[in-house]
N, C-alpha and C positions, 0 to 999 in steps of 0.2 A: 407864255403860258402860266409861267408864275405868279406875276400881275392880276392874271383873269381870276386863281385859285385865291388869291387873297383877296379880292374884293368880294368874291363869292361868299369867304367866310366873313367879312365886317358886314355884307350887309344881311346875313343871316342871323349873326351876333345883336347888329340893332333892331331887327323887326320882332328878334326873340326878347327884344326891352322892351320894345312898345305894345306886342302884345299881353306883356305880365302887369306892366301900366295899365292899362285900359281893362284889364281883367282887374285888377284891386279896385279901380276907381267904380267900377261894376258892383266888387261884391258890395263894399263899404254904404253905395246909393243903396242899394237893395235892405242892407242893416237899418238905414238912418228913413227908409217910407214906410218900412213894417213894422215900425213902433218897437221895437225891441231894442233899440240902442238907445239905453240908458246914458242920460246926460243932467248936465249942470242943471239946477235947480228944483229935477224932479224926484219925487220920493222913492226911495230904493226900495225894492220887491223884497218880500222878505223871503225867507227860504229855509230848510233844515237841511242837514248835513250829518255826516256823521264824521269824527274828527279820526286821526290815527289812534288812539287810547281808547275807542268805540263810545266815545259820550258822544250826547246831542247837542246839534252847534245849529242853535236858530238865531236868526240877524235881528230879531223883535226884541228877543233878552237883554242885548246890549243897549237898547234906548236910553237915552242920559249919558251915553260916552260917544266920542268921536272913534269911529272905525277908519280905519286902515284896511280896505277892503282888498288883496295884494290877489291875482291869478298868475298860477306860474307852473311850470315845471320842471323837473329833475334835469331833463338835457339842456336846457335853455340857457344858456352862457350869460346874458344879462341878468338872468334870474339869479344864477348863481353870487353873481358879483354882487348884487342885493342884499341878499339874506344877511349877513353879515353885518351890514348897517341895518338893518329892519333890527335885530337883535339886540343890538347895543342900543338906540332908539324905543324899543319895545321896555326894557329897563328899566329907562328913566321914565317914558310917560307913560306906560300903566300907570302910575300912582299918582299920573294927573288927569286921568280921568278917560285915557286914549287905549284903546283894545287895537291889536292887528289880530284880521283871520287870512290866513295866507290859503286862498282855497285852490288846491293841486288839481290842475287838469287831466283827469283819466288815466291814472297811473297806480301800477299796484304797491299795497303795505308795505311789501320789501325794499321795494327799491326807492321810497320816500319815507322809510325810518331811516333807511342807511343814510340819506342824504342829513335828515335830521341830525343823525346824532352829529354826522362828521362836521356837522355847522353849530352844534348844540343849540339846537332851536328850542325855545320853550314857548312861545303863543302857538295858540290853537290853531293843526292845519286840518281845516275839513277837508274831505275826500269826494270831487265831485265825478265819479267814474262814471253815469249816462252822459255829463255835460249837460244839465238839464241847467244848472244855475250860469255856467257858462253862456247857452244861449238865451238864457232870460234877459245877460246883462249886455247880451250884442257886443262878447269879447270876442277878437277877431284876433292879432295878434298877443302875442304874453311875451312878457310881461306887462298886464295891463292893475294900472292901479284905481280905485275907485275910492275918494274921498266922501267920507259922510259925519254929518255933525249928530250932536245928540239928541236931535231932534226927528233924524231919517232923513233929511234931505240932502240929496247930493250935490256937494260943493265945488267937488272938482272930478277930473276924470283924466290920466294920461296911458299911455302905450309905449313912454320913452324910457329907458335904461336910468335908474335912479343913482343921484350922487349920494353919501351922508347928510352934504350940506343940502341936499331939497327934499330927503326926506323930513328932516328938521324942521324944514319949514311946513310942510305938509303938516307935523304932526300939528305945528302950531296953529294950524287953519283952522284943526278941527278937533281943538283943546275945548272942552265943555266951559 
């Protein structure tokens, strides 16, 4: 009887893999034929925002600098581990010509100053609380990062948990 209760749970276990599989591989087609899924080489949608300090944070203003275009949130444990190098990074290449907007996914002032300070973030985080920029750029998981040159065109595009060493290069991809 025991035998039977365990095979019951393994193969319960794996059809609950396969159907989370086959549901991502679903949504992501569905992203990549409605045109929404912003990628390599095409010009980045531009957008307004409003930052945590209530200024206006449009992607058109920055043209002439390489954006660091970072989506992310407060729970998000990779995100967290980011910020930190995004900061120290943010440092040295603002003054070569590299902007990061780290635009937060739906979440309120409070609890994305808090994070701020406690990371001491100084680039600009727009506040996208409908997810309207969200779904423009067909972000699906976050931390999603979106490379662009200073010319609007997007260079690169990842979804993977960033080291120092690849933001560095990142910024250098997209050094004016």
């Amino acid at each position: 009887m025991k035998l039977k209760k365990k095979r019951f749970w393994f193969r319960s276990a794996l059809l609950a893999i396969l159907v989370i599989a086959i549901g991502y591989t679903i949504y992501n087609s569905i992203f990549e034929e409605s045109g929404t899924y912003i990628k390599k080489g095409d010009i980045a949608p531009n957008f307004v925002l409003t930052d945590l300090n209530g200024n206006r944070v449009e992607l058109e203003d920055y043209r002439g600098k390489g954006v660091f275009l970072n989506f992310w949130g407060t729970w998000c444990k990779p995100c967290e581990r980011e910020m930190p190098y995004m900061q120290r990074q943010y440092e040295t290449y603002k003054k070569q010509g590299v902007e990061i907007l780290a635009v937060n996914v739906s979440e309120t002032n409070v609890s994305v100053n808090n994070f701020a300070d406690r990371y001491r973030l100084t680039f600009p985080i727009p506040m996208d609380r409908q997810r309207e920029v969200t779904k423009a750029y067909g972000i699906g998981p976050i931390p999603t990062t979106i490379l662009i040159d200073k010319n609007g065109k997007v260079v690169g595009r990842t979804s993977e948990s960033l080291s120092e060493k690849k933001i560095i290069s990142f910024m250098e991809k997209i050094k004016p």
